[in-house]
N, C-alpha and C positions, 0 to 999 in steps of 0.2 A: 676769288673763290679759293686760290690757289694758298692765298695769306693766312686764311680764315681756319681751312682745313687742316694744317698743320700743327699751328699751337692744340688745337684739339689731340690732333693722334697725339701729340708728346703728353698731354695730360691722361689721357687715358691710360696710355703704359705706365706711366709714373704710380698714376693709383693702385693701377694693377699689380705693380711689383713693391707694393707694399705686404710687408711681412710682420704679425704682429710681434714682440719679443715674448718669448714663452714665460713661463714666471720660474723662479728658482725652484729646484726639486730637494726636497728635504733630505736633510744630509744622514738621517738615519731613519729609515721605512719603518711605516708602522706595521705591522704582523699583526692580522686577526688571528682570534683563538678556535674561531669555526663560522659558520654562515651565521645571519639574523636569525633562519626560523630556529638552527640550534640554539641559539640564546632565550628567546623565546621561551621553547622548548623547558630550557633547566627554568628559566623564571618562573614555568605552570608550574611544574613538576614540584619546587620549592614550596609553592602554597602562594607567591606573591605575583599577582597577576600585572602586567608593567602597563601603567596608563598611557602612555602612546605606543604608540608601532607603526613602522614604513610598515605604509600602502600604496603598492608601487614604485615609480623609481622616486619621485621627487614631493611623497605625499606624508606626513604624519598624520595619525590619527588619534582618537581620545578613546580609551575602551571603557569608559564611564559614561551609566547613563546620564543624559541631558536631565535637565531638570524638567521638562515636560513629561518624562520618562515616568521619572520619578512621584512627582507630583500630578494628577491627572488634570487639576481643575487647574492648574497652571498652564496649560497648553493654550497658546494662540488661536482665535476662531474668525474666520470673515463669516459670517452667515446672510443671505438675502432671504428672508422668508416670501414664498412667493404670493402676491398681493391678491391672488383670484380664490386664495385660502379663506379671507377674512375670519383670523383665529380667535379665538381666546389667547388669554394667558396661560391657561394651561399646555392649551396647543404648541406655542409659540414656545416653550418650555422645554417639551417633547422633541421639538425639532432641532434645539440645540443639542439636546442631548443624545441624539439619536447614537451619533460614530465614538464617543464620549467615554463608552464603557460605565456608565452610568445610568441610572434612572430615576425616575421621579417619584417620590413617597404618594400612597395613596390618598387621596385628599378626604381629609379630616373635616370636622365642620368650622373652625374657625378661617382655618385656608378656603373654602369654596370660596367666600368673599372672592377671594384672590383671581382662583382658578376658573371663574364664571365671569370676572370682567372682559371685554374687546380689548384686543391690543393698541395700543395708538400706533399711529401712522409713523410717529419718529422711531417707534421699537422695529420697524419691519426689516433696516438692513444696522447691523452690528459691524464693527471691528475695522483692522485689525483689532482684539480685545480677547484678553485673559478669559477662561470659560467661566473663573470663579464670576467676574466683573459682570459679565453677561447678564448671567443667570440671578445677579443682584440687582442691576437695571431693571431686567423683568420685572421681576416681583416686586423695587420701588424701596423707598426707605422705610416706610411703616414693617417691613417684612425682613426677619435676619433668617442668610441662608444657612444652615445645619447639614452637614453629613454624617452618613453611617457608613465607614470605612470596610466594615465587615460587608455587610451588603451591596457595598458602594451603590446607596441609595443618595438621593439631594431628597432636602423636606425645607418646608419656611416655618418660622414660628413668629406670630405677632409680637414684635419688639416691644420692652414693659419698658416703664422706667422704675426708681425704686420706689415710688408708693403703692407699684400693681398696677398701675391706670396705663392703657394705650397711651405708645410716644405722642402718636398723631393723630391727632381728634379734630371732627372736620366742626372749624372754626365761624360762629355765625359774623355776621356782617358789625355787629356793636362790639363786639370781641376786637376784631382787625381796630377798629377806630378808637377805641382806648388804649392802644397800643402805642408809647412812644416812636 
């Protein structure tokens, strides 16, 4: 035991009286000209607001809105609609857009189509997913979504193509089979 404990203590002090070497101290100090908030401070005062700033001791920040910010229908959405709703699509619309800062344009008569079908069962839970993306899932391809910024209203309008005719025309069964 006597063998065993000894190399032990010797290594323990050994570690222990380890010292790291400090690093070299700069041969000419740097002098600040005043604290950060005073820097700040002239940068508001100036008119040019400074895109990061310590927050805290060891934090940078961005004083620029995010693009979610900015953008509203650019913001990230998980949404689960909950399944004892059995919505519409309009419902199912509404519920996206509920915290959104948006709303839904009041349905017109080409949109009822739309806004009176049941939601399918794959629409019920979204994302992660863009709110514009969403809100375009919903409503399918036959349907482009349009904003009113002033309002921040969402509205859909039946996609044309350029002879005027609906993109998507639902296709009879001889149609599909002359089809390459």
């Amino acid at each position: 035991m006597e063998r065993f404990f000894t190399p032990v203590c010797l290594l323990g002090l050994l570690s222990a009286c380890t010292v790291p070497i400090p690093s070299p101290l700069p041969t000419t100090p740097a002098i600040e000209s005043g604290s950060h908030r005073a820097q700040i401070a002239k940068d508001t005062a100036e008119g040019s607001h400074p895109a990061e700033l310590r927050y805290g001791r060891y934090t940078l920040v961005s004083t620029e809105p995010t693009t979610e910010q900015r953008d509203l229908l650019a913001q990230i959405i998980d949404v689960s609609i909950p399944s004892n709703l059995n919505p519409s699509v309009q419902e199912a619309l509404q519920y996206v857009l509920q915290r959104s800062g948006y709303s839904l344009c009041p349905a017109a008569e080409p949109v009822n189509v739309l806004f009176t079908r049941p939601l399918p069962a794959v629409h019920y839970r979204l994302g992660p997913i863009s709110l514009r993306s969403a809100l375009q899932v919903l409503a399918g391809p036959a349907w482009q979504l349009t904003t009113d910024e002033v309002s921040r209203s969402v509205c859909f309008e039946q996609q044309k193509t350029e002879a005027g005719v609906a993109l998507i025309t639902p296709a009879s069964p001889l149609q599909l089979e002359a089809r390459p």
